[in-house]
C-alpha positions in Angstrom: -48.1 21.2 67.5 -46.0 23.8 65.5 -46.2 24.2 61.7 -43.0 22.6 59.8 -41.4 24.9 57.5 -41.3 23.2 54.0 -37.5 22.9 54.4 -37.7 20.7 57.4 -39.8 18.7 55.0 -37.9 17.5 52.7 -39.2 14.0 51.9 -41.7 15.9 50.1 -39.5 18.1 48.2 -37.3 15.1 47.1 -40.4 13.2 45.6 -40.9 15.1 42.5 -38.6 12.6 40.9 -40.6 9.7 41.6 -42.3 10.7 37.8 -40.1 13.3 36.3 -41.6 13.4 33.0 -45.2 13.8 34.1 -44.0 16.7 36.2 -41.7 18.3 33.1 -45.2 17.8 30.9 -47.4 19.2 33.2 -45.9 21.6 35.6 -47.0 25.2 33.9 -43.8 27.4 32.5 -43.1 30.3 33.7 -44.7 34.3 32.0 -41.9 35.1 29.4 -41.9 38.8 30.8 -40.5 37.2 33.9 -38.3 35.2 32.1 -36.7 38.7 29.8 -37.0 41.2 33.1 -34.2 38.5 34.9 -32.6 38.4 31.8 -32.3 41.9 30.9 -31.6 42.7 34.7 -28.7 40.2 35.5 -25.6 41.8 34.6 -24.3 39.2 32.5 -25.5 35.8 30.8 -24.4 33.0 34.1 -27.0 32.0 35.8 -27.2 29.5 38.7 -31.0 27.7 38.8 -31.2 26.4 42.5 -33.8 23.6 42.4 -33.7 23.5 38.8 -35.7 19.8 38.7 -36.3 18.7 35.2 -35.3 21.9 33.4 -38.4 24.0 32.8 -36.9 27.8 34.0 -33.6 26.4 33.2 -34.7 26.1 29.3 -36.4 29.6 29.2 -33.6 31.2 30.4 -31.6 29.3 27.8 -33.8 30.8 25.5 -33.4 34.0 26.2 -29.9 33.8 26.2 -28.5 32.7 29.3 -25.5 30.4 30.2 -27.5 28.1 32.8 -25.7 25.7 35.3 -28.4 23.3 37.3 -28.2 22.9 40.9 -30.7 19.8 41.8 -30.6 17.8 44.7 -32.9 15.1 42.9 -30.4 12.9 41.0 -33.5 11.5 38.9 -34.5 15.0 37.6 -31.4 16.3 36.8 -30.7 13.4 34.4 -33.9 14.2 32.4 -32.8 18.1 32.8 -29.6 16.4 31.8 -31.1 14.4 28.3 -32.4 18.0 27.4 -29.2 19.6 26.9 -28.9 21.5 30.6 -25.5 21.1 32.4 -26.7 19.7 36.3 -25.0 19.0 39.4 -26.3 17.0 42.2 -26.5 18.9 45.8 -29.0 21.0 47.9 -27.5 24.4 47.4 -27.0 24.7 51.0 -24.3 21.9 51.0 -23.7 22.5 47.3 -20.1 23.8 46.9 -19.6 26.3 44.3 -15.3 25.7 43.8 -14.9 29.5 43.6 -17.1 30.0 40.4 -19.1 33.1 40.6 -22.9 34.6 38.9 -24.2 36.9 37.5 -27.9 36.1 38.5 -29.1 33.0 41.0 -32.3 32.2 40.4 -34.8 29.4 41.8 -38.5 28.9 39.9 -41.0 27.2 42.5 -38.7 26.0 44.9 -36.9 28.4 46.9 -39.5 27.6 50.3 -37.7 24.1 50.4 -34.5 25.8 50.9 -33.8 27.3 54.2 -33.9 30.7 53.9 -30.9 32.0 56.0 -28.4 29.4 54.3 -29.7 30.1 51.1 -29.4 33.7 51.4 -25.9 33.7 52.7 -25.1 31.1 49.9 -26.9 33.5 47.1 -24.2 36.2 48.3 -21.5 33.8 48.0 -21.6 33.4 44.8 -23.0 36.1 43.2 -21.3 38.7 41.3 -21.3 42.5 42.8 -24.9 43.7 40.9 -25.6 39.9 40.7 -29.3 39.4 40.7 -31.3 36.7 43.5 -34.7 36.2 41.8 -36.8 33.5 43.8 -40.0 32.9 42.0 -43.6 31.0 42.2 -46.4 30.3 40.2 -49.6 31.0 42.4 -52.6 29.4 40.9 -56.2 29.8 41.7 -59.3 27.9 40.5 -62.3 29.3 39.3 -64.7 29.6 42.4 -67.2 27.0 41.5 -64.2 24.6 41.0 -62.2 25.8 44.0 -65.0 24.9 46.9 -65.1 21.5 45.5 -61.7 21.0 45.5 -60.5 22.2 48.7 -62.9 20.1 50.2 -61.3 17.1 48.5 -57.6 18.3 49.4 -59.1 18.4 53.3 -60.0 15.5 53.2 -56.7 13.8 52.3 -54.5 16.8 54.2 -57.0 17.4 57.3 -54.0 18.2 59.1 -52.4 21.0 57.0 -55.6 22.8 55.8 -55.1 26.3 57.3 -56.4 29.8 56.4 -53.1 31.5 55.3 -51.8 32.2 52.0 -49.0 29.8 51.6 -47.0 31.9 49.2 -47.5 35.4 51.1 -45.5 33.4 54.0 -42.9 31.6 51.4 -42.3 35.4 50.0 -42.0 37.1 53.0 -39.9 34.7 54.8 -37.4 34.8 51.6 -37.6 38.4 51.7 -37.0 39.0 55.4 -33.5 36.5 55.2 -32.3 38.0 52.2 -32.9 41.6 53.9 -31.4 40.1 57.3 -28.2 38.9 55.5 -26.7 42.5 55.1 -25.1 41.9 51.3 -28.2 42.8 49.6 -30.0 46.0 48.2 -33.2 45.6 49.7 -35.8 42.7 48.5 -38.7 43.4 46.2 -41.3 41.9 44.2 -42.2 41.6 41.2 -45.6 39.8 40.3 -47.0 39.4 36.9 -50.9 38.2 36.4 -51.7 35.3 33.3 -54.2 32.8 32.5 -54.1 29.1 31.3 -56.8 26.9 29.8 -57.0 23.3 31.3 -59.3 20.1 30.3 -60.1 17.8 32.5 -56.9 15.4 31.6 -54.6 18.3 31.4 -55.7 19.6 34.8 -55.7 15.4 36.0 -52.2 15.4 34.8 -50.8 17.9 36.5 -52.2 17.3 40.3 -50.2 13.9 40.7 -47.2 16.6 40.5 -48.6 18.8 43.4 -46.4 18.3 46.9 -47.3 15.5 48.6 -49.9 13.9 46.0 -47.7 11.4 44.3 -46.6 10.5 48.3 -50.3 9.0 48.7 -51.3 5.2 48.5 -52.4 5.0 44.8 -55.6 3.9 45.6 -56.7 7.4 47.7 -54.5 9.5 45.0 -56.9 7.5 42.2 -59.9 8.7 44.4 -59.1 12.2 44.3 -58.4 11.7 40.7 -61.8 10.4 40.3 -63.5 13.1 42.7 -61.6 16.2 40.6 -62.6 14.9 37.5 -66.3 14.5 38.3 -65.9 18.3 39.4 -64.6 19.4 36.2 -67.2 17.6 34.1 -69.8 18.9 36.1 -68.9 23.0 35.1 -68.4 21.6 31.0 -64.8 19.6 31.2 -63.0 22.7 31.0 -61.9 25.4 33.1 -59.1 28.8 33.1 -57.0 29.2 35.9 -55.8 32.4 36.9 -52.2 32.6 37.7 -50.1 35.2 39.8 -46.4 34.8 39.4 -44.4 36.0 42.3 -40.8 36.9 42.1 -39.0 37.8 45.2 -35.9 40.1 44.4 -32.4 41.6 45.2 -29.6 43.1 44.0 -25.9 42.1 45.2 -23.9 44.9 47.1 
């Protein structure tokens, strides 16, 4: 049976709202020398946040001095992106329609693999600027390896039937990369990637897995399971852990 691509999934994309403020609370933000390069390389202060959820790129840019609109096709996020002071509208950027506005950068923070990557592309050079700047960007986390064994055998157990030995994010950045390229308005695609660490307890870390695709889809009783499994993992290496973090931007300039 072939592999879905995450954007013929999007049941699981469109759940994240089911507890927006767990995932605004627990969802990591995003290294602030990603956040100043896209800033400092966009031409001029529009932005565009395809995906934008509850706000959590959306408000760093802010902060750096961007003019953000929201695209979010999750009417429950975008009201709590909304009630924090971010201008949202409702639409998957394929359909979304843009009424002749134009940007100076597009970007799209954990989330672009959920768009398909030819539409998105060709919608990207739509409406960006000439010199407009496409930044598609992840967070890659990985567990310390006495904490990672135990949990991907948990994960297995509930997902026996997408446990496979490629790196998720080297095919979500290289399928981006090759549509952007493959569209013809675009400078070629690089990548940027910048290497940070985060300390989690036990509840932090607890916190945030509800938020992970497909976890907050499961009965509660098997999601309180792997709740209850994790937690005994973390307790047993102290209650504490750092995670090593990769962010990965995929880039390209407008013709």
């Amino acid at each position: 049976m072939p592999t879905l691509e995450p954007h013929h999934v999007r049941q699981v994309a469109e759940s994240f709202g089911i507890d927006a403020e767990r995932y605004d609370r627990a969802r990591p933000r995003y290294p602030q020398e990603l956040i100043t390069r896209i800033a400092g390389t966009s031409p001029g202060p529009a932005i565009l946040d395809v995906g934008c959820g509850t706000g959590i790129a959306s408000r760093q840019l802010q902060a750096a001095g961007c003019n953000v609109l929201g695209v979010e096709p999750d009417a429950r996020m975008a009201e709590y992106a909304r009630e924090r002071g971010l201008e949202v509208e409702v639409a998957k950027i394929e359909t979304w329609d843009p009424q002749g506005r134009t940007f100076d950068a597009l970007t799209a923070a954990q989330c672009w693999h959920w768009v398909d990557p030819v539409a998105g592309a060709a919608k990207a050079a739509q409406v960006l600027r000439p010199g407009g700047l496409l930044a598609a960007f992840w967070n890659v986390d990985q567990l310390p390896p006495e904490l990672d064994a135990v949990s991907g055998k948990i994960y297995r157990q509930v997902f026996p039937a997408v446990t496979t030995n490629a790196d998720p994010y080297k095919v979500m950045t290289g399928t981006a990369a090759e549509a952007i390229n493959q569209d013809g308005r675009f400078h070629a695609a690089e990548q940027w990637r910048f290497e940070w660490q985060r300390q989690y307890t036990r509840d932090e870390w607890l916190d945030r897995v509800p938020t992970n695709g497909g976890m907050n889809l499961l009965p509660p009783d098997k999601l309180a399971e792997v709740l209850t499994d994790l937690g005994q993992a973390i307790d047993a290496i102290g209650g504490s852990f750092t995670m090593s973090y990769t962010t990965i931007a995929v880039t390209a300039i407008r013709i």
